[in-house]
Each structure stands twice: as C-alpha cells, then as structure tokens.
N, C-alpha and C positions, 0 to 999 in steps of 0.2 A: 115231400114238400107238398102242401095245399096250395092252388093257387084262388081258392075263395079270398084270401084276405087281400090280394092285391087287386086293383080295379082295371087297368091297363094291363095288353102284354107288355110294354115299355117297359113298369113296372117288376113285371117278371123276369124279364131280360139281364136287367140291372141286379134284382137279387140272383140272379145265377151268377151271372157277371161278377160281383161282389162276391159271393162264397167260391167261385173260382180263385180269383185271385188272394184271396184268405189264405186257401190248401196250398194255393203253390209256393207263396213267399214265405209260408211260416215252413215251407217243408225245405226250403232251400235252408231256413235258418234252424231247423230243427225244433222247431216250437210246437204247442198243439194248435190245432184249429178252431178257432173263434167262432161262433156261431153268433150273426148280429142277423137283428130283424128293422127293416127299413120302417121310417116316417112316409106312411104311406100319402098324408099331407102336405109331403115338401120333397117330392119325389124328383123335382129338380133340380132342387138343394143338392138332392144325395147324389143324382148322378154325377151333380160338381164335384161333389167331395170325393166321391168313390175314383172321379177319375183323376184328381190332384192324386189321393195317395199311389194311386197305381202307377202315376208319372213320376213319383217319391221312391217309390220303389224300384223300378225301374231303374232311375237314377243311380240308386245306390249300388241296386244291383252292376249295373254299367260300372261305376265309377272302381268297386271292389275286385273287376273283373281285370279293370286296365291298370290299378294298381301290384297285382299280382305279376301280369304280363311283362309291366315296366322291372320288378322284381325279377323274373324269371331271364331277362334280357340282359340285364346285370349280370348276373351268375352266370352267363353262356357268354361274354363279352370278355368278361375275367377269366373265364376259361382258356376261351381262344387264345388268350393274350399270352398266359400260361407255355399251353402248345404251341405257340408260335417261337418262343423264348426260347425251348426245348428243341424245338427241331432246328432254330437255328446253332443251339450248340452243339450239337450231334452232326450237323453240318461239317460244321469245322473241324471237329475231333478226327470225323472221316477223311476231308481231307487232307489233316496233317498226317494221320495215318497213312493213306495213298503216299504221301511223300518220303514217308520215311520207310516205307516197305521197300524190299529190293523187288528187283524185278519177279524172281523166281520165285516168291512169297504170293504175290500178286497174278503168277500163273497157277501157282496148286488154291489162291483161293477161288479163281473162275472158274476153275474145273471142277471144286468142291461145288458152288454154286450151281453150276449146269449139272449135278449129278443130283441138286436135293440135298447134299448132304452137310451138318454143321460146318460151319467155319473154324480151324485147326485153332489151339490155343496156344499164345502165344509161345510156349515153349516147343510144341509140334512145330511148329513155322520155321523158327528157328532154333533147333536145339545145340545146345553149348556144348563143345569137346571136352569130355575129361583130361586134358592132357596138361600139364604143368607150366604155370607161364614161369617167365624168365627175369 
C-alpha cells in the first residue's frame, strides 16, 4: 500500500480500517476480498459510510449469532424435557420393582451392588422349581 495518494493520516487510518473490515466479514462469510480505493475528496463521507456499514455488519453479525443461540437453546430445552420424562419413568418402574421384590431379592441385589457386580436377571433372583403343580 502507498500512502502518496492519501493526503491525511486520518485518511490512511480509514483505508486500513476499511480493508480490515473487508477481510474479516467477507471471511466470516466466505467470500473474497474486495479491494475498494477511497474518494479522497469526501474522506468524510467515507468514513460515514465505512462506519454505517461496519455497524451493518456487525449487526448482522450479532443478530445471526443470537439467532443460532435461541436455536441451539431450543434443542437443549427439548432435550432436558425428554430426560426428565425418562428419569421420571425409570423412577417408578424402580420403585414398583422395590415393591414387588421380596426381601431376599433385595438383599443378594445390595450385595451384588457393594461387590461391583451386574444385577442378577430376573430369572437368577428368582428361579422357578421344576416340580409339577397340582
């Protein structure tokens, strides 16, 4: 960059300023980079303009950020809601289980517990006599 054609640093400032904000928003958007050469005549024209679009962009940027977030908050709300539905029926199931286990069910499954080891299935827990009913 030559700074012959600008007459001000101000000037200079502004076109840095300006080709900054070029690279970074078109790289957020994947775009290429514009290369614009300022009205060295109406230098505070541009720096209006340069700095509405930059507040444009910005904007967008923000607003594209919080739209997501509202999106992302959704989906973890519906989740929870999900998991919560699930644990409370698992709730239940356990404890109608606890109620209906006998006692001694109830002790070989603490001591499975306290040893680390799987929980017996339900036919181990209680297995059925081969013997003939009547």
């Amino acid at each position: 960059m030559t700074t012959e054609i600008f007459k001000t640093p101000m000037e200079v400032a502004v076109y840095q300023l300006h080709n900054f904000s070029i690279s970074f928003f078109s790289s957020l958007v994947g775009g290429d980079v514009v290369s614009v050469k300022l009205d060295n005549s109406a230098s505070g024209a541009s720096v209006v303009a340069i700095d509405n679009k930059i507040e444009q962009a910005m904007d967008l940027v923000k607003n594209h950020l919080m739209y997501a977030v509202r999106e992302e908050v959704e989906i973890l709300k519906e989740q929870i809601k999900e998991l919560a539905e699930k644990n409370n029926q698992l709730e239940r199931e356990n404890s109608l289980l606890k109620n209906l286990a006998s006692p001694e069910q109830l002790e070989k499954f603490q001591e499975r517990a306290q040893m680390g080891l799987r929980p017996l299935t339900p036919d181990q827990a209680c297995p059925i006599s081969a013997g003939s009913a009547v």
